[in-house]
FITORKE-854031 format. One line per 3 residues: number of its first residue (from 1); their letters; for each residue x, y, z of C-alpha. Coordinates in steps of 0.05 Angstrom, whole numbers, padded with zeros to 5 digits. Example, Ala and Ser with C-alpha at 12.3 -4.5 7.8 and 13.67 -1.06 7.14 Angstrom:
BEGIN
1> AS> 00246 -00090 00156  00273 -00021 00143 $
// end
This chain:
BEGIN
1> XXX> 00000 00000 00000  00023 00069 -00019  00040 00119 00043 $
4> XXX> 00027 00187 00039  00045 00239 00086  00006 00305 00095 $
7> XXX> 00049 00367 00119  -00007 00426 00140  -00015 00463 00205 $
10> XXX> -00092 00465 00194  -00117 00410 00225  -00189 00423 00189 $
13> XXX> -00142 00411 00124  -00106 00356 00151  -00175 00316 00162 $
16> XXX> -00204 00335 00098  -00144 00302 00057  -00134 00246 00091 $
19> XXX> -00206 00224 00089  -00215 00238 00013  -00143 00188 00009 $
22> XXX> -00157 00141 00051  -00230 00131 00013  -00169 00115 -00046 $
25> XXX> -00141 00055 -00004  -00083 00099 00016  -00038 00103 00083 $
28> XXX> -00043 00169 00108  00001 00192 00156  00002 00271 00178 $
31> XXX> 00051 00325 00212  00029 00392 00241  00090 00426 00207 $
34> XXX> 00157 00427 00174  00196 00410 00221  00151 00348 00243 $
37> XXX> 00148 00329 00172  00230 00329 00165  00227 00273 00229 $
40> XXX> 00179 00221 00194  00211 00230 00118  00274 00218 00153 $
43> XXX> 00257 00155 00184  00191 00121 00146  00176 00103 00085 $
46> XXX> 00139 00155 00048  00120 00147 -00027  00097 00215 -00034 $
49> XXX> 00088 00282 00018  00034 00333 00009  00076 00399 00038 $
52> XXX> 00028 00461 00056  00080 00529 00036  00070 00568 00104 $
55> XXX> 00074 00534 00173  00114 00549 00233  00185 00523 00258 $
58> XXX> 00197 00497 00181  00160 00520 00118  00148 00469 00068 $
61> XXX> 00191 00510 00018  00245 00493 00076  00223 00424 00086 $
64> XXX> 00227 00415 00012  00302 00451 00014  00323 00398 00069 $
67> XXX> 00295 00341 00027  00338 00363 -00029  00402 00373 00013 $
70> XXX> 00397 00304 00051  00381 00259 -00007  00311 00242 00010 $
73> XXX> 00271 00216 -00059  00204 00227 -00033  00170 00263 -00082 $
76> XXX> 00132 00321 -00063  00073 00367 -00084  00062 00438 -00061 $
79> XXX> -00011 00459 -00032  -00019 00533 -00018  -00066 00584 -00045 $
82> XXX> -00002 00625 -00054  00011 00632 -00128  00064 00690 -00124 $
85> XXX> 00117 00678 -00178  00169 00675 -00128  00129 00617 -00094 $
88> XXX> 00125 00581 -00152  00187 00582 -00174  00219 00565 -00114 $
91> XXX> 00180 00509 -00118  00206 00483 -00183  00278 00499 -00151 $
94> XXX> 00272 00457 -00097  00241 00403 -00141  00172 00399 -00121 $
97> XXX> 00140 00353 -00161  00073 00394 -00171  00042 00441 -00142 $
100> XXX> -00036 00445 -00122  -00083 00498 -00107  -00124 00512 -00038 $
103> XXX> -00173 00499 -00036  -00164 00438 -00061  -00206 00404 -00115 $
106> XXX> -00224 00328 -00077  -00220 00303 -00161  -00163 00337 -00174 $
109> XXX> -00127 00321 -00117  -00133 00247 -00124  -00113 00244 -00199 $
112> XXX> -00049 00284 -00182  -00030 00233 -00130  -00045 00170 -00174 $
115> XXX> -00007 00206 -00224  00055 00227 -00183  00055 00154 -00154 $
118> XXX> 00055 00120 -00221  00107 00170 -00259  00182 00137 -00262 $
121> XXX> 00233 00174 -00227  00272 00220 -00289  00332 00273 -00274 $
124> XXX> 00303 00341 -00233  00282 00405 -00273  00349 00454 -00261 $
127> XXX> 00328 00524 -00248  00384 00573 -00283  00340 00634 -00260 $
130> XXX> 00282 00645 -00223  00271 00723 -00231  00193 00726 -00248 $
133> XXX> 00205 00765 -00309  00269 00719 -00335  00252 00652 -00322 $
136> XXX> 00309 00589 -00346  00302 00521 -00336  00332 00456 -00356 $
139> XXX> 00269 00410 -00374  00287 00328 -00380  00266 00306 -00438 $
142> XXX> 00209 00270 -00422  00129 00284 -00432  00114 00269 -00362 $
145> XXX> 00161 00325 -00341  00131 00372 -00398  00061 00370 -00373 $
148> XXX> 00091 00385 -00298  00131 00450 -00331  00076 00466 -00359 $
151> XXX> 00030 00477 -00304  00076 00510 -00264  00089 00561 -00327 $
154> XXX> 00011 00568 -00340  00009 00595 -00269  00069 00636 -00281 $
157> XXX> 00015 00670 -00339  -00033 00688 -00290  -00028 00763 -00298 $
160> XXX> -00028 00759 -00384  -00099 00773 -00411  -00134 00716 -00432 $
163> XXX> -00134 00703 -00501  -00062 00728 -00496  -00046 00668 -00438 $
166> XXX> -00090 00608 -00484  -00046 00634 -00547  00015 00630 -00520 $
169> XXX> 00005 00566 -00472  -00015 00526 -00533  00047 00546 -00567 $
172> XXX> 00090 00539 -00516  00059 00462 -00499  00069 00456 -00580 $
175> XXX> 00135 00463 -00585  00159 00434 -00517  00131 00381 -00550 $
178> XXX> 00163 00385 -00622  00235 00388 -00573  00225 00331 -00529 $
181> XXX> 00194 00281 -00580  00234 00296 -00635  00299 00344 -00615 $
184> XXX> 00314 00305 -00550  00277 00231 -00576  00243 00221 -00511 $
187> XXX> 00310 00211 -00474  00305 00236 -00401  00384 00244 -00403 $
190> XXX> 00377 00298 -00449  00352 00367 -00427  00311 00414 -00463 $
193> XXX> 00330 00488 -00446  00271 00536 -00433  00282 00611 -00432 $
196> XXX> 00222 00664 -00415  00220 00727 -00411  00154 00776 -00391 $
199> XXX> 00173 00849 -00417  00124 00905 -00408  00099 00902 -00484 $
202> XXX> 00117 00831 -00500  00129 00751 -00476  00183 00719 -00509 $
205> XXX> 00195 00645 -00500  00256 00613 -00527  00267 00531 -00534 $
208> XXX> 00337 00494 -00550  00327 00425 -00556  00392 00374 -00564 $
211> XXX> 00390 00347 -00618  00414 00358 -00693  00353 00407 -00721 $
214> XXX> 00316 00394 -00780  00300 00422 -00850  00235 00451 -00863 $
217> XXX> 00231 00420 -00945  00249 00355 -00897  00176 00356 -00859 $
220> XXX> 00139 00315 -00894  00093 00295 -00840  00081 00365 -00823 $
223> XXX> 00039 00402 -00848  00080 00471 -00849  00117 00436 -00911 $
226> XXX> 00060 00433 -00963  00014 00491 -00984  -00056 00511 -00950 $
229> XXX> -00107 00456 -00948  -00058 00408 -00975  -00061 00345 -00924 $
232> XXX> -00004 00299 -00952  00027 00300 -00886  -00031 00255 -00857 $
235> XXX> -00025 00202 -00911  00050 00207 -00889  00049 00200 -00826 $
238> XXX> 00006 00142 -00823  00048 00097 -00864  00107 00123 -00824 $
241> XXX> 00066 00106 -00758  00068 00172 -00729  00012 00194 -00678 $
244> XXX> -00035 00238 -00712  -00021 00313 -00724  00037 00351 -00760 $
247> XXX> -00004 00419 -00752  00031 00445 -00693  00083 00493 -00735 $
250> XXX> 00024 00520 -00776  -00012 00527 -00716  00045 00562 -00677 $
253> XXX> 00049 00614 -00731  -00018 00634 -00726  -00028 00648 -00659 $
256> XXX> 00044 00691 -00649  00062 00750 -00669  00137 00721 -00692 $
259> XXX> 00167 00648 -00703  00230 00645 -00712  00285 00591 -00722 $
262> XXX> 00356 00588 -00715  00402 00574 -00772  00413 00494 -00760 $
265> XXX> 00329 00495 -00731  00346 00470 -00655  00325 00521 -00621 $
268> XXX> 00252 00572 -00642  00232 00637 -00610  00163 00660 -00614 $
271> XXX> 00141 00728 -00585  00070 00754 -00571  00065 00828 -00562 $
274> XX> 00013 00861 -00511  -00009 00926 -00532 $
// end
């Protein structure tokens, strides 16, 4: 059976999560704060801690730094209704492994614990800066880990108007994509490098994948490489047994104000202005 431990100094909170995991078959075990926390990661076996951010004697940001410094695996999710970029992104630096709202959803709650519990252990997401308007990080190369980065930088969005935050989150999951799948070949050993940057008239994201890069007269199971309403690439595709798509490119242009490519095509750029 699967332990959990729950890190919160609300007691009210504490009862409500354990009862919606133990209804999953779960062991629950609980800790009134940080520092309590620390004692049973350090000498039970936990499969995964639920860490509340603010708590006295020990944070969970803390708890989460100690983690990291002693070796303890346990993997960990962040609950707080703090969504500050500086939260977040400590977060990522000290390698939470999501990070969940309060209040928290009962639904939601339970399928990001069945999913942190099944996902394989894969190299940590490196943080090269953490300033909320120049964010850098070293993403595995791995879709599990792309869906994680991708919350976390959805939240980082909060403050971009809406249609502006749905354009560029669908790029940005696009081409993550495009880097880890094809640029890094779904080898977790290989890091994807993520640069963002939130100017006052513009957000400017910037992906280098590993690998070789590509020509574009070379897509032929994309759809960027024939003309309008030509679907080739689909036929393609399917005898190459590729998973449906190929309109991600097309699609990327579209919804940015600039694409753009290096020379040998490993790394893009794409920019969406605000005003």
């Amino acid at each position: 059976m699967k332990r959990i431990l729950i890190v919160d100094d609300d007691p009210v909170s504490r009862h409500f999560l354990t009862k919606i995991l133990e209804s999953e078959r779960y062991s629950v075990a609980s800790a009134a704060d940080g520092a309590a926390g620390l004692e049973q990661l350090r000498t039970k076996q936990v499969d995964l801690a639920l860490v509340d951010v603010w708590m006295p004697r020990m944070t969970g940001l803390e708890l989460l730094s100690h983690m990291r410094n002693e070796g303890i695996g346990t993997k960990a999710v962040i609950m707080t209704s703090d969504d500050t970029p500086e939260t977040l992104l400590q977060a990522i630096r000290e390698q939470a492994y999501q990070y969940l709202s309060k209040p928290v959803d009962p639904d939601q709650l339970v399928n990001l614990v069945a999913d942190a519990l099944s996902a394989s252990p894969v190299p940590p997401i490196e943080v090269l800066s953490a300033k909320p308007h120049w964010v850098e990080l070293l993403v595995p190369c791995e879709m599990a880990a792309a869906e994680r980065i991708q919350e976390f930088m959805s939240r980082l969005q909060s403050t971009l108007p809406d249609d502006v935050r749905d354009s560029v989150a669908q790029v940005f999951r696009e081409m993550l994509s495009n880097a880890i799948e094809w640029g890094g070949q779904l080898d977790p050993n290989r890091k994807v490098r993520i640069s963002y940057v939130h100017a006052r008239r513009m957000v400017l994201y910037r992906i280098a994948d590993p690998g070789p890069g590509f020509k574009f007269e070379e897509l032929s199971h994309a759809a960027v490489a024939y003309s309008p309403g030509d679907l080739t690439h689909t036929v393609v595709r399917q005898d190459k047994g590729i998973r449906p798509g190929g309109f991600g490119i097309l699609m990327a242009k579209q919804m940015v104000d600039e694409l753009l490519y290096n020379e040998a095509q490993n790394e893009v750029m794409f920019v969406k202005y605000l005003d």
